[in-house]
N, C-alpha and C positions, 0 to 999 in steps of 0.2 A: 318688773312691770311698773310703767309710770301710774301714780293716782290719780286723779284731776285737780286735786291740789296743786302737783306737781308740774302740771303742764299750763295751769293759772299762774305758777309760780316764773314759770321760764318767758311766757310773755309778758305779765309786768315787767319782766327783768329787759325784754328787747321793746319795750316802750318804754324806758329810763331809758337804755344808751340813742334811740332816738329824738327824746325831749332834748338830750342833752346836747346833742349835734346840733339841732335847734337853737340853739338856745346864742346870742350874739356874744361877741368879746366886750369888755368892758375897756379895754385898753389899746391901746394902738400894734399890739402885739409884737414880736422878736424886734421887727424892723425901728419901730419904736423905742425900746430899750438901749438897742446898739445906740443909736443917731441920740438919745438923751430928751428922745421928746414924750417919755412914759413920765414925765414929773408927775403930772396929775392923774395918777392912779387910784389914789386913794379921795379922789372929789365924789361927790355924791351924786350919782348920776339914777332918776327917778325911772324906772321902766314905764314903758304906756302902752296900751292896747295891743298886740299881738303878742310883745315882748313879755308882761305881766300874765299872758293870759300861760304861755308855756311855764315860767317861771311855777306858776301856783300848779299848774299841773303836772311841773315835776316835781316838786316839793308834798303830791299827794300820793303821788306812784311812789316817791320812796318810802312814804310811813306806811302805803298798802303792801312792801315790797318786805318789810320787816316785822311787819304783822305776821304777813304769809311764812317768812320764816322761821319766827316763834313756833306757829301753827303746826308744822311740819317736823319742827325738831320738839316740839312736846307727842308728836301724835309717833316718830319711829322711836321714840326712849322708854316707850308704858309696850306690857306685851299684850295690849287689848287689840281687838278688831280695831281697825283705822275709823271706820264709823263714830264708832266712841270715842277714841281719841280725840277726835278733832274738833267733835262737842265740848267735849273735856276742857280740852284749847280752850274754843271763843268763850267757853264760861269763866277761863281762869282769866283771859287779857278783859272782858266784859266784868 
């Protein structure tokens, strides 16, 4: 039987691989590379307003996404009620 942990855990996890489809090419991609027009790849290219805005909002799913999973793997390794556990958890990452 799933926790609620567990099913907070599965959707952070399907709103990462959404941000991330979201999320724009930096580079001119395959077609790019063949033809020799990826030279500037490595230029600094500034995100702005939508592009930023998924950017930080995957960059916060994934530290919620690793959080979650400490959580989970500290709460099934103890042979406590889950309850406890998971207190346990955010006291130990807190």
């Amino acid at each position: 039987m799933l926790n609620w942990y567990d099913w907070v855990f599965m959707g952070v996890g399907i709103v990462i691989i959404i941000l991330c489809l979201l999320q724009g090419g930096k580079s001119e991609g395959a077609s790019g590379a063949i033809t020799g027009g990826g030279l500037n790849v490595f230029v600094k290219t500034k995100e702005r307003g939508a592009e930023k805005v998924v950017s930080i909002l995957t960059l916060v799913m994934a530290i919620v996404f690793f959080v979650i999973a400490i959580v989970i793997q500290v709460s099934n390794t103890n042979g406590s009620s889950s309850s406890e556990t998971v207190e346990e958890a955010m006291r130990i990452l807190l």
